[in-house]
VOPAGU-2260 file (C-alpha; in pm, 1 decimal, decimal comma):
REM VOPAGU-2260
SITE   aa  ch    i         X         Y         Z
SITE  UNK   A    0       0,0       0,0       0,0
SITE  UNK   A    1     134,3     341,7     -67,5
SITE  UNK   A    2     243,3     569,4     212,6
SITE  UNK   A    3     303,7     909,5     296,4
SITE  UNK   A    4     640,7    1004,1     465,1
SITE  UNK   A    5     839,6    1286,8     584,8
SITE  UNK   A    6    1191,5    1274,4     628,5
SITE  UNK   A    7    1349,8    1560,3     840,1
SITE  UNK   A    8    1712,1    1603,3     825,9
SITE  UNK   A    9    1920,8    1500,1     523,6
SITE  UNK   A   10    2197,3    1354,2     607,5
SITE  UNK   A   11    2353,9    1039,4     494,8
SITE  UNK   A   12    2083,5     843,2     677,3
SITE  UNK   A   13    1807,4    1088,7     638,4
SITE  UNK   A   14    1873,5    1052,3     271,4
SITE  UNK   A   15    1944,4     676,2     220,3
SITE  UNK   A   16    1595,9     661,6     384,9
SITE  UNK   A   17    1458,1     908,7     147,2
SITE  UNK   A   18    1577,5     758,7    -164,9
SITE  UNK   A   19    1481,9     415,3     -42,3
SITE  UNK   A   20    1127,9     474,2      40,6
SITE  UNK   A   21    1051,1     634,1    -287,3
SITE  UNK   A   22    1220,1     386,8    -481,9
SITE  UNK   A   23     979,6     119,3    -312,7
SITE  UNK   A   24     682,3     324,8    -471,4
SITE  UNK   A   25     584,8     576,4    -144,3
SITE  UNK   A   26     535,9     952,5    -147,8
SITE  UNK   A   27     795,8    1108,7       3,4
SITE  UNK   A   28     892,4    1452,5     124,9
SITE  UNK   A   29    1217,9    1550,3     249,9
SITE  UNK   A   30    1332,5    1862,6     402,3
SITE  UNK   A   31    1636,7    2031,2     569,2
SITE  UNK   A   32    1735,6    2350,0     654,6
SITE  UNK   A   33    2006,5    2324,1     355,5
SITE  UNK   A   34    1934,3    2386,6      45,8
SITE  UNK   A   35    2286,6    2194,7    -108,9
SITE  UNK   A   36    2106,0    1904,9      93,9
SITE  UNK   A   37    1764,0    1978,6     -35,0
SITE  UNK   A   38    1896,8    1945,9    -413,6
SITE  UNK   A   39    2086,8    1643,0    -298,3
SITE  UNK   A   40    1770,0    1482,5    -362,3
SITE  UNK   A   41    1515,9    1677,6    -531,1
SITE  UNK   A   42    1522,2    1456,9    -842,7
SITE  UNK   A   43    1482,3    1123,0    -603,4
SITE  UNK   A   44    1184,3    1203,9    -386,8
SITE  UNK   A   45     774,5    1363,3    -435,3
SITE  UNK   A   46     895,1    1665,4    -322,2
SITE  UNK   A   47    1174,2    1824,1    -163,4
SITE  UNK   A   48    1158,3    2113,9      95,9
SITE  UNK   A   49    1418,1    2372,0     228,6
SITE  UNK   A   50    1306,1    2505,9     551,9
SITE  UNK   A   51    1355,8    2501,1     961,2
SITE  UNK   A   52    1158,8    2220,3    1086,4
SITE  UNK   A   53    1190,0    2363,2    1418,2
SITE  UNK   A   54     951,6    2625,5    1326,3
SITE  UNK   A   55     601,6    2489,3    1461,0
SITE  UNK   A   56     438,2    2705,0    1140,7
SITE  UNK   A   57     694,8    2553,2     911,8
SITE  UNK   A   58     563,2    2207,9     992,2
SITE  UNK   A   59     153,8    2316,6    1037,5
SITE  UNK   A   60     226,1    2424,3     650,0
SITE  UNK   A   61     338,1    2141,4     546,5
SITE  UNK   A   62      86,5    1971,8     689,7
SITE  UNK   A   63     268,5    1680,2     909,7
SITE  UNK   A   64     -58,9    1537,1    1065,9
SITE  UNK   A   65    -171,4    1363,2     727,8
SITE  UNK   A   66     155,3    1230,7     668,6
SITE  UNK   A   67     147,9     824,4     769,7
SITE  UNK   A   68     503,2     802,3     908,6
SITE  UNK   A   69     750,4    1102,7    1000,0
SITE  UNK   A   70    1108,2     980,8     999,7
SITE  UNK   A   71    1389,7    1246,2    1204,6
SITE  UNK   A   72    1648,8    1219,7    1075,2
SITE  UNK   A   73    1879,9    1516,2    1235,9
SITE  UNK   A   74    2183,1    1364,2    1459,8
SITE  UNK   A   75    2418,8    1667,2    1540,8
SITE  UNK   A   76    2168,4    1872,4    1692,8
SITE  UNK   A   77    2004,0    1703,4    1982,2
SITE  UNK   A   78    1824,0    1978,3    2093,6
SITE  UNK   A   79    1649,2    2013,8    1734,0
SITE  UNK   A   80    1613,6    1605,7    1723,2
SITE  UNK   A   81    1406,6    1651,5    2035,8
SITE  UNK   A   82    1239,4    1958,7    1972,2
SITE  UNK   A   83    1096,2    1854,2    1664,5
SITE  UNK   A   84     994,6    1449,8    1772,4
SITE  UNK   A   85     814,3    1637,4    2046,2
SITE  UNK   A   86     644,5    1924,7    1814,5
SITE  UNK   A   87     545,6    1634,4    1562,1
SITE  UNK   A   88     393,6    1417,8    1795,8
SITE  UNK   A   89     207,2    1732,8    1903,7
SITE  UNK   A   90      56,6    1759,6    1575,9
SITE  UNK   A   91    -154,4    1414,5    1572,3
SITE  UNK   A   92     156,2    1230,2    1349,4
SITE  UNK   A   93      62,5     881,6    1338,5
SITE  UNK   A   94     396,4     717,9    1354,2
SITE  UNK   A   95     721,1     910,9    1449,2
SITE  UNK   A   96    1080,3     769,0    1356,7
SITE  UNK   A   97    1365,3     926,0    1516,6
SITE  UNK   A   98    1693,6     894,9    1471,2
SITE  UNK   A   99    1958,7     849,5    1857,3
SITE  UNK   A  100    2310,3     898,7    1897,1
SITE  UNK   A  101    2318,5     695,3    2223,1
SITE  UNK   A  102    2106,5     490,5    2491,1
SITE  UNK   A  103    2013,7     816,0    2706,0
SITE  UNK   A  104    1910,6     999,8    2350,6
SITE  UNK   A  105    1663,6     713,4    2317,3
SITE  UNK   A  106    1519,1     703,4    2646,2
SITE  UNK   A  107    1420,8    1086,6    2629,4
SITE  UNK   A  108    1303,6    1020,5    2314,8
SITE  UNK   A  109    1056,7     742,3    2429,0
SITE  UNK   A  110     947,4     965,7    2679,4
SITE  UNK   A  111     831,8    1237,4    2447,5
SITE  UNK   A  112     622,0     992,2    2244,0
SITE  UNK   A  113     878,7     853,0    1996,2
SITE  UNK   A  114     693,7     553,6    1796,5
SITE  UNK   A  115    1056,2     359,3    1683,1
SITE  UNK   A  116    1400,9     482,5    1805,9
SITE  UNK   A  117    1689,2     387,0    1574,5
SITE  UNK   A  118    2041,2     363,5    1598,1
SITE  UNK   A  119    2224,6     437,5    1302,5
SITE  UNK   A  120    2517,5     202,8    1449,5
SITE  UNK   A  121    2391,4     -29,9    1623,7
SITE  UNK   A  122    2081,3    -120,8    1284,0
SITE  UNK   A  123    2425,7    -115,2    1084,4
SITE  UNK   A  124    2598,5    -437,9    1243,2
SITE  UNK   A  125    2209,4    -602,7    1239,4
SITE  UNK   A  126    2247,3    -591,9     838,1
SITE  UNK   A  127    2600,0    -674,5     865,5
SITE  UNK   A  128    2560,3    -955,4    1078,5
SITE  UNK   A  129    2320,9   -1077,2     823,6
SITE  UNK   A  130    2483,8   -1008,5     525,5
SITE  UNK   A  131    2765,3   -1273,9     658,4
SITE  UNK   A  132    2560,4   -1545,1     796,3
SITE  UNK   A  133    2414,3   -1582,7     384,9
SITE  UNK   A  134    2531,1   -1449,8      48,4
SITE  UNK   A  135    2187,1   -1420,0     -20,8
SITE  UNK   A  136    2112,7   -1109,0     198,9
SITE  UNK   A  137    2163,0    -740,1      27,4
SITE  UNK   A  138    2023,0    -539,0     262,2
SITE  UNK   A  139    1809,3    -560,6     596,2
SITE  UNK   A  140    1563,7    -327,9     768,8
SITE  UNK   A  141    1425,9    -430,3    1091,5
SITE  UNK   A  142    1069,2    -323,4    1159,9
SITE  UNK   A  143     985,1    -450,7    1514,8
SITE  UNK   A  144    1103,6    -773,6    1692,7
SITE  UNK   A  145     849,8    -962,7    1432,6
SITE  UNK   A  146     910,5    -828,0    1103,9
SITE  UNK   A  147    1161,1    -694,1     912,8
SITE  UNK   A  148    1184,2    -618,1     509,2
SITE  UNK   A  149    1478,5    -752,6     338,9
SITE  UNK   A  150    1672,1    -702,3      18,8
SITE  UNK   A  151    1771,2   -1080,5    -100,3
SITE  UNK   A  152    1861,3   -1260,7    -393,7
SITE  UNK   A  153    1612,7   -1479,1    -554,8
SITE  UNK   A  154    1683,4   -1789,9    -405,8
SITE  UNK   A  155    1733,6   -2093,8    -632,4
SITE  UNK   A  156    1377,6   -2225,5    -542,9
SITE  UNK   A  157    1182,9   -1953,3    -621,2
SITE  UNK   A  158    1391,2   -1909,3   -1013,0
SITE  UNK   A  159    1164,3   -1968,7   -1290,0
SITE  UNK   A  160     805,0   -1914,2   -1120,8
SITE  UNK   A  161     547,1   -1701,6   -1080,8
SITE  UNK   A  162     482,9   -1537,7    -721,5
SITE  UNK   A  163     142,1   -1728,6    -794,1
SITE  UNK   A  164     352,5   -2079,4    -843,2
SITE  UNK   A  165     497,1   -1948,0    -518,9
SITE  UNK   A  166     236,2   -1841,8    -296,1
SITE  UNK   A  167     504,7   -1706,0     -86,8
SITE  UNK   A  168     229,5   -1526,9     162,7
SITE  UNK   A  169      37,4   -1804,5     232,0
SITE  UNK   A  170     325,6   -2061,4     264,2
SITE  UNK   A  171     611,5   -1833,4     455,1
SITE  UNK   A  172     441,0   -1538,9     564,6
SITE  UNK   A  173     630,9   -1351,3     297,5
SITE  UNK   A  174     503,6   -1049,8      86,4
SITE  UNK   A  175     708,5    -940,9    -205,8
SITE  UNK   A  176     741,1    -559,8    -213,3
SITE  UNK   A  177     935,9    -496,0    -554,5
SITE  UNK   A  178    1111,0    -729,2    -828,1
SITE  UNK   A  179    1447,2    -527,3    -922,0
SITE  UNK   A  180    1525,6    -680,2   -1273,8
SITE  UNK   A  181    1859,0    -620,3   -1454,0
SITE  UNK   A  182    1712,7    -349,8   -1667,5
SITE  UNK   A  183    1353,9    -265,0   -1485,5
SITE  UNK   A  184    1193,4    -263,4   -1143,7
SITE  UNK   A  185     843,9    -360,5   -1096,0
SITE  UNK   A  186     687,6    -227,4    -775,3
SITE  UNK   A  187     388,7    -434,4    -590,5
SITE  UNK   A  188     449,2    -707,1    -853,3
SITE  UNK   A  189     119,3    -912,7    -929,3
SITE  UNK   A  190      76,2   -1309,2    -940,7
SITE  UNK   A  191     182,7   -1324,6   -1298,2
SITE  UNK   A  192     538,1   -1179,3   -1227,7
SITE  UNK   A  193     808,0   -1438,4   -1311,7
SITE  UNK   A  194    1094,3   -1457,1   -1107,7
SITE  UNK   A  195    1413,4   -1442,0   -1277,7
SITE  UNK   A  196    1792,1   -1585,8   -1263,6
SITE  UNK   A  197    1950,2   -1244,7   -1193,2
SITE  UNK   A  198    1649,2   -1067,5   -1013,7
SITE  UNK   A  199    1647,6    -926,9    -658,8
SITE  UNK   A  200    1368,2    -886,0    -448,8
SITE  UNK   A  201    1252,2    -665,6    -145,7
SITE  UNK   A  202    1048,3    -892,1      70,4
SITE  UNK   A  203     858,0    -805,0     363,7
SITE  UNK   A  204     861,0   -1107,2     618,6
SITE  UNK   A  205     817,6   -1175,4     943,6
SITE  UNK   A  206    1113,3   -1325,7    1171,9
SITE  UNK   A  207    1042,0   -1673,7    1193,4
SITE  UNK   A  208     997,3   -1712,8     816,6
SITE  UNK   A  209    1311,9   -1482,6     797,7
SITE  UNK   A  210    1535,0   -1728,3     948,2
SITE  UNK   A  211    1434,4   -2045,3     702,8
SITE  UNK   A  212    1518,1   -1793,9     438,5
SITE  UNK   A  213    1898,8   -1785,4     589,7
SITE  UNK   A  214    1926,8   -2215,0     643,9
């Protein structure tokens, strides 16, 4: 289903989620106080903002409260990471993302009303840990402690069939997201779509079905 996000802060991680989230098929708007930033990615997102999101008007313009999911992305300011978590949970935003330099960060940030807390650090030896346990893995996001969505190889088994042959969702609690093709990516692929030698997938799944993936 597609989603609305915001993405505050465009850094390297506010941007790799930017660019990621939009290349899965959401709506995305990103925004930072820089403009160099701002045009960093204006040709990868919806739309692309320069502006203060500390500004309380700044974010009632932009409407935050109908986005589905605001992520904060801003790590060298604490006082603006926490200013503007606090401001957006204010405003009615459903689901609030926020970025913590360290354990203490986080727990002030829970106590303000953050939805997920993530560390940049600690999320990066996660998908290191699983890209060396299988060649298969590209990439890995966790969601919560059930589900995470995962960038993988097509595993031999799944070559040369449709995702209706497959029935992934019904057999492994999988849910295929996008079908990245040498030359093409097809997003919220349908039964029909054949699944290739060379493709990659982005998978949602939950844990358990995660770790038969990985044997």
């Amino acid at each position: 289903m597609r989603k609305q996000f915001i993405v505050i802060g465009l850094g390297r991680f506010g941007q790799s989620v930017a660019k990621t989230l939009s290349s899965l098929g959401h709506d995305v708007l990103a925004l930072d106080i820089s403009e160099n930033l701002v045009q960093s990615v204006v040709n990868d997102v919806t739309h692309a903002v320069q502006a203060d999101a500390r500004e309380e008007e700044t974010l009632k313009a932009l409407g935050v409260r109908n986005f589905d999911v605001a992520v904060v992305g801003i790590g060298n300011d604490l006082e603006a990471n926490i200013l503007i978590t606090l401001m957006l949970k204010e405003m009615g935003v459903k689901y609030v993302v926020t970025k913590a330099q360290t354990a203490l960060h986080g727990k002030v940030l829970k106590k303000i009303g953050a939805d997920k807390i993530i560390y940049p650090e600690k999320d990066m030896g996660v998908r290191l840990a699983h890209n060396l346990v299988t060649s298969n893995f590209m990439d890995y996001i966790e969601l919560s402690p059930d589900y995470s969505i995962v960038e993988i190889k097509a595993p031999d088994e799944f070559k040369n069939k449709s995702l209706g042959e497959l029935n992934l969702r019904a057999k492994y609690g999988i849910s295929v997201m996008t079908i990245k093709k040498e030359d093409s990516i097809i997003v919220a692929p349908g039964a029909d779509s054949l699944i290739e030698e060379s493709d990659t997938l982005i998978i949602i799944t939950n844990n358990e079905a995660l770790a038969k993936l990985t044997k």
